[in-house]
C-alpha positions in Angstrom: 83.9 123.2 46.1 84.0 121.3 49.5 80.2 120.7 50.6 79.8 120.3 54.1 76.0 120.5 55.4 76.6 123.0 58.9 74.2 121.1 60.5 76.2 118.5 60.9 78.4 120.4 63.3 75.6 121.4 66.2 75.6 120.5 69.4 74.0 121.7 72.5 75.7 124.8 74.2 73.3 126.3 77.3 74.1 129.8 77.6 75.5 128.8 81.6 78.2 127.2 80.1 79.2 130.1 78.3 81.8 131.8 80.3 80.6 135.2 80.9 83.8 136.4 83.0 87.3 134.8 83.2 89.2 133.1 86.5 91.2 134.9 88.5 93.8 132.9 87.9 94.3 132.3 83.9 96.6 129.0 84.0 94.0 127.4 86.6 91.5 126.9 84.0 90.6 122.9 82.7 92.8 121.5 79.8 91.1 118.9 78.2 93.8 116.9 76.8 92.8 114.7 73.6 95.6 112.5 72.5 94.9 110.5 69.6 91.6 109.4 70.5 92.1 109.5 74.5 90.7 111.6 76.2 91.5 113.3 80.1 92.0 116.6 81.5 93.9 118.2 83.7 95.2 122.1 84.9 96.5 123.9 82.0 99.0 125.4 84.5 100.6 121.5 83.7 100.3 122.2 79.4 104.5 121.4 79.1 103.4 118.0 80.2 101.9 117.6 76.8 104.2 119.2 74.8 107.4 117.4 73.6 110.8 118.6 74.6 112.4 120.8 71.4 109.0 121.3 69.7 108.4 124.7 68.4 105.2 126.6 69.9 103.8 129.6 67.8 101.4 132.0 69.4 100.0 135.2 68.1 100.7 138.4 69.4 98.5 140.8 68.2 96.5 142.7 70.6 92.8 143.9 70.7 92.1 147.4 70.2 89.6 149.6 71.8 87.3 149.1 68.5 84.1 150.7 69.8 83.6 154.3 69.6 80.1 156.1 70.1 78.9 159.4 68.3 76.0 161.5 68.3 74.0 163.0 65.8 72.3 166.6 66.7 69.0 164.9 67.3 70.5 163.2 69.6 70.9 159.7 68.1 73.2 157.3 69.3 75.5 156.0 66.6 77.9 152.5 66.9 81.2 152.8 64.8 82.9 149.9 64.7 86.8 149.7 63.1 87.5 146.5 61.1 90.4 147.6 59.0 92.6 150.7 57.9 91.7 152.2 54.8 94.3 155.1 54.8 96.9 154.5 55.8 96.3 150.8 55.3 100.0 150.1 57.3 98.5 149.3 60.6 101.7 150.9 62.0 101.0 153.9 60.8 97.4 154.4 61.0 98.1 154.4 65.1 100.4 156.9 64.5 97.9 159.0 62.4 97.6 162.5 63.6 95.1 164.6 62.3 93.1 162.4 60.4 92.8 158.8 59.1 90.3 156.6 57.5 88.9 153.3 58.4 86.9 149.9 57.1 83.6 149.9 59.9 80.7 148.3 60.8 77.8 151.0 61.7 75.1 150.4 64.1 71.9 151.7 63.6 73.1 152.9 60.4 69.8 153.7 59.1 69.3 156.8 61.2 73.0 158.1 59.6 72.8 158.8 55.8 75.5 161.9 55.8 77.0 164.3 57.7 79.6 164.9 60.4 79.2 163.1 63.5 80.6 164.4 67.1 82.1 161.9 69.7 79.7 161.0 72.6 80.1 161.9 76.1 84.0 163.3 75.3 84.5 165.7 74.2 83.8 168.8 77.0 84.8 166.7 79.4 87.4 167.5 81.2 88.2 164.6 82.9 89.5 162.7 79.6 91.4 165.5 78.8 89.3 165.9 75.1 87.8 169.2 75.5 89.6 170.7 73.0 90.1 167.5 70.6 86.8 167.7 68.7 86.8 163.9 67.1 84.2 163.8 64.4 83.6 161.1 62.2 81.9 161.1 58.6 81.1 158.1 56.1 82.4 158.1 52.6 80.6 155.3 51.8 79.2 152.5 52.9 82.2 150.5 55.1 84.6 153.8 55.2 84.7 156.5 57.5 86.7 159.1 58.2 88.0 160.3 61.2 89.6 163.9 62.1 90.4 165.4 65.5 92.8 168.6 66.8 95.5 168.2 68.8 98.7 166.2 69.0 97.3 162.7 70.3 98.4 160.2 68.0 94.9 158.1 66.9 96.5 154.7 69.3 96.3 157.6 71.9 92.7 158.7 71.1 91.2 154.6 71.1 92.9 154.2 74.7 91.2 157.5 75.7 87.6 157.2 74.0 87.1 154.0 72.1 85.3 150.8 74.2 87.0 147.3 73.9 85.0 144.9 71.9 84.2 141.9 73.7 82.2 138.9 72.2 78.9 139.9 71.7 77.8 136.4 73.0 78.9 137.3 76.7 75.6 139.5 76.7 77.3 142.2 78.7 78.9 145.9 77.9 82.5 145.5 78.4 83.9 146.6 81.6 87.1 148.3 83.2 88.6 144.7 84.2 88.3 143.0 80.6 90.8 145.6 79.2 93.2 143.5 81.0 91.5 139.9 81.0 90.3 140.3 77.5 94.9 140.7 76.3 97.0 138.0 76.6 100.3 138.2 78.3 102.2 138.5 75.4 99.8 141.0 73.3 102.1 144.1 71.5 101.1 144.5 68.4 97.8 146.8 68.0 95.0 145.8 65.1 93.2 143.2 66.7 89.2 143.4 67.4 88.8 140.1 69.2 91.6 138.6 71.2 93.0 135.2 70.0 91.6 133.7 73.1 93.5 130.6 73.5 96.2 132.7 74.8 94.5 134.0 77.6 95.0 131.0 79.6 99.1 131.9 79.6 100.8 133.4 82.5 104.3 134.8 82.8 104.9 131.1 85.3 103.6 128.9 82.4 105.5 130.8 79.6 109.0 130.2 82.2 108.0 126.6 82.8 107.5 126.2 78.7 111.2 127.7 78.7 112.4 125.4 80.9 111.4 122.5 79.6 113.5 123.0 76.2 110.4 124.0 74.4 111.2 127.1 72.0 109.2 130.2 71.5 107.8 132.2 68.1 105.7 134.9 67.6 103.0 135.5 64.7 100.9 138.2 64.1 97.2 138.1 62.7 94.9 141.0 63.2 91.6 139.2 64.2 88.8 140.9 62.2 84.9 141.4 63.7 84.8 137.8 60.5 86.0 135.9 64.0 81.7 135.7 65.5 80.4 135.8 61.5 78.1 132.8 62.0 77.7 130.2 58.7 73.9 131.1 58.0 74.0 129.0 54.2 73.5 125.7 54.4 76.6 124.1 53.4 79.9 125.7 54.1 80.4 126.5 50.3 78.0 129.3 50.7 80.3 130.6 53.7 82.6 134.2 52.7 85.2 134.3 55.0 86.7 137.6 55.7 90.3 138.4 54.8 92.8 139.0 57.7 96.4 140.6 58.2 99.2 138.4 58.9 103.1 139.4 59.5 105.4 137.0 60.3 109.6 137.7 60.8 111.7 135.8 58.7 113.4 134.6 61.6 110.4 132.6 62.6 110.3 131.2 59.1 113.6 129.8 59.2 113.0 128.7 62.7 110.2 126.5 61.9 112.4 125.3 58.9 114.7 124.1 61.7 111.9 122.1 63.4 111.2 120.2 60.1 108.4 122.4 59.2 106.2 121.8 62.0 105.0 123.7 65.3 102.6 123.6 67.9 99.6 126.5 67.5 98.3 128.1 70.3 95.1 129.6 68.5 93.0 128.7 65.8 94.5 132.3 64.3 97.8 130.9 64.9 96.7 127.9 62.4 96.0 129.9 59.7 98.8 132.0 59.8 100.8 129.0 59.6 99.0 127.2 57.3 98.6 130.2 54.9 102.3 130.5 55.0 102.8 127.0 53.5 100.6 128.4 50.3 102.3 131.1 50.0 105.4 129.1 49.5 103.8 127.4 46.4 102.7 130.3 45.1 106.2 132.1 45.1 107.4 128.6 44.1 105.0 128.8 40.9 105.5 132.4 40.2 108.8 133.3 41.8 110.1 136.6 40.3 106.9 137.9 39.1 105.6 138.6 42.3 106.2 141.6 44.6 105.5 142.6 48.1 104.1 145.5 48.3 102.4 148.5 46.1 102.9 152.2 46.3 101.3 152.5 49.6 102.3 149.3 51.3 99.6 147.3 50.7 100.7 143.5 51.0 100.0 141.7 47.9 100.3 138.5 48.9 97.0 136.6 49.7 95.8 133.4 50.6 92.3 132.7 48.9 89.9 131.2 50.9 89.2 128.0 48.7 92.7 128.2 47.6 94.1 124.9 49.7 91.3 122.9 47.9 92.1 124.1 44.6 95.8 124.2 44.2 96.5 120.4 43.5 100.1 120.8 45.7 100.2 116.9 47.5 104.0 116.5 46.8 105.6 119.6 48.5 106.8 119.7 52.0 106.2 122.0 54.6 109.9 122.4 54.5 110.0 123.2 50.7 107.5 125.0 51.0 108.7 127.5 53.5 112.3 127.4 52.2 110.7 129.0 49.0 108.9 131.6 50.6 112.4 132.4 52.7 114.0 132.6 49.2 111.5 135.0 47.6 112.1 137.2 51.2 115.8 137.3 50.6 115.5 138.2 47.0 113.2 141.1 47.8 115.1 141.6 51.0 112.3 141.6 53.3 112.7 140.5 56.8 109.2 140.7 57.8 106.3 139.2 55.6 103.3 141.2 55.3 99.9 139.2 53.6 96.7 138.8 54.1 94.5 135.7 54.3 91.2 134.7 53.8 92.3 130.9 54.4 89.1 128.6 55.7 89.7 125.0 57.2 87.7 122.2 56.5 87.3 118.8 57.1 89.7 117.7 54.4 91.8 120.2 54.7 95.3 118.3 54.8 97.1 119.8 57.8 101.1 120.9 56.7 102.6 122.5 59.4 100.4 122.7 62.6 101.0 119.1 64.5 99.5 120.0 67.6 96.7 122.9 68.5 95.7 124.3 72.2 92.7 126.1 71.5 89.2 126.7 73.5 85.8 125.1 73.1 84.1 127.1 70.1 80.6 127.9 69.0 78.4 125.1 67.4 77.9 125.6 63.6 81.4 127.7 63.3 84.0 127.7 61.1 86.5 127.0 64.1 84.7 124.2 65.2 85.3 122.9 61.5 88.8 123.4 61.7 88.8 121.2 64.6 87.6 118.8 63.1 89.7 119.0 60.4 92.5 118.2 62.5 91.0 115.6 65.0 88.1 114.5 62.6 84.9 113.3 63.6 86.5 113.0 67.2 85.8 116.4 67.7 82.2 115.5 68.8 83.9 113.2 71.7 85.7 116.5 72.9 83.1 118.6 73.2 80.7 115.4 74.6 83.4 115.1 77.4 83.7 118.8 77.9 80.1 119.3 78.2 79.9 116.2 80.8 82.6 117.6 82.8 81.5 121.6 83.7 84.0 122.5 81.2 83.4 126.4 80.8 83.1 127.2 76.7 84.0 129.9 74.6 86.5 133.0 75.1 86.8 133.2 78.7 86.2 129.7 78.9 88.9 126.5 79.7 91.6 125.2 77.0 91.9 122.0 75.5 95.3 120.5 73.9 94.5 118.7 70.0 97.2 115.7 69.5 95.8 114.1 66.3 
């Protein structure tokens, strides 16, 4: 097991230099360019500038959902339920097509005054405005993470979040969420639902940066990974050993596979999420590679399978086996079982030591001290990583989700 004391990886961060709102203009925020062990910064309206001409840049393009939903007991109690996960239907697909009734993973605040019952929405239903008078949403908990969810009508539940649910902003921006961050808080490119933080390194892109990335010969790929509430989970053990990370969707096309095949097995990740969807998808390689035939994709209900464990990259013993052979192993097992998207789930955590297989460059922002982001950073740049944020910190660089961009060249 990897032992790496937490402590080793504070530093500073006063809470003015957390961004508490975003700029008006995305792609006018700082880009701190680090370039193997140089360091400047720039506009990250400029980022093709550091990105060389035919590389492949993956981004992820899930989207945040409107997570938060508030319910009332009869005593008047004010209850917090947070989604994390479909339960039933567990396709994600599906669930926001759910009609009726559907059941979810949450997190329950001030769960202590809620030990059974039926709970009824707050300040919707009856009002007229929202058109929910008649819909009736009520939740109840089957246990302790599950609850389920029934309503009347014919809104789809995707239709019900957009009317009634609140978007879930970092809880470190000290603020309620407000009408504006339901469009600052999506990237550009955001389609597919599930997420309940955005993968913020994204939000610097505009429509004029993703055309000057075009023009510059630099091709395109989409990922998806469903960002789970596991994103702000701070390491409270000692050494990172003692860390559980949560587990996290991930769907990727075959076309993207074979795509980064073509660049040699490498790409540039815009996200830490981005990294560990790429990253997880070189282990699932060896593991079809090992088990080939055996393994299948799905269960009765669509449930993927296919998982990435998080001290699984530590534990495998794989040195000799390329990116390439890697992914050209996965692609097989796809063909055979003639999928052409791959559904999985990973609960993948980088570390310093973690040997890097496909990501060669990351844009990502500045991260919270003691995090298990800050240690993937480091991972890739090394003890280096403490220069970056020095220089970022000397320079009115603005930190965490709405904050400024930096560009990782190790």
């Amino acid at each position: 097991m990897i032992d790496i004391h937490i402590k080793d990886f504070a530093y500073d961060l006063p809470d003015n230099r957390i961004a508490k709102y975003p700029l008006v203009e995305r792609d006018t925020s700082k880009l701190l360019v680090y370039n193997k062990g140089n360091i400047s910064h720039d506009t990250f309206r400029n980022i093709t500038a550091y990105l060389p001409k035919g590389a492949l840049m993956v981004y992820n393009n899930t989207r945040v959902i409107q997570a938060r939903l508030f319910f009332q007991k009869e005593s008047g109690a004010r209850i917090e339920v947070f989604l994390l996960e479909p339960h039933m239907p567990r396709d994600y697909e599906q669930m926001f097509q759910s009609r009726g009734m559907c059941e979810w993973k949450c997190l329950v605040g001030n769960s202590k005054k809620w030990k059974g019952g039926l709970l009824h929405l707050c300040n919707g239903v009856g009002d007229e405005s929202n058109g929910l008078d008649d819909i009736n949403l009520q939740v109840e908990r089957l246990d302790d993470s599950v609850c389920r969810f029934t309503w009347r009508g014919d809104l789809s539940f995707a239709e019900l979040l957009e009317r009634v649910g609140e978007l879930p902003i970092p809880p470190y921006l000290n603020r309620r969420s407000e009408p504006n961050d339901k469009i600052t808080y999506q990237t550009v490119y955001a389609r597919i639902k599930g997420s309940v933080a955005a993968p913020t390194a994204g939000l610097h892109f505009t429509d004029r940066v993703l055309q000057d990335i075009d023009a510059h010969d630099i091709e395109r790929e989409e990922v998806t990974l469903h960002v789970g509430a596991g994103t702000f989970k701070p390491v409270k053990s000692e050494t990172i050993s003692g860390h559980e990370m949560h587990s996290e969707f991930i769907s990727v096309k075959r076309s993207t596979i074979e795509r980064i095949i073509a660049h040699g097995g490498k790409a540039v990740a815009v996200g830490t999420t981005s990294v560990r969807t790429l990253e997880s998808l070189y282990y699932l390689g060896l593991k079809v590679r090992k088990m080939g035939s055996v393994l299948v994709a799905h269960n009765g209900d669509e449930e993927p399978l296919l998982e990435v464990a998080q001290w699984e990259p530590y534990e495998s013993g794989e040195t000799a086996v390329s990116s390439v052979e890697a992914l050209e192993s996965l692609l097989s097992w796809m063909v055979a079982n003639n999928l052409d998207v791959l559904h999985a789930s990973t609960r993948i955590i980088i570390v310093p030591g973690y040997k890097y297989h496909i990501v060669e460059r990351l844009i990502t922002n500045f991260h919270q001290p003691q995090s298990t982001l800050l240690l993937l950073v480091s991972a890739l740049i090394g003890d280096d990583w403490r220069k970056v944020y020095d220089y970022a910190l000397a320079h009115e660089f603005r930190f965490l989700s709405y904050g400024d961009s930096s560009i990782l060249i190790p």
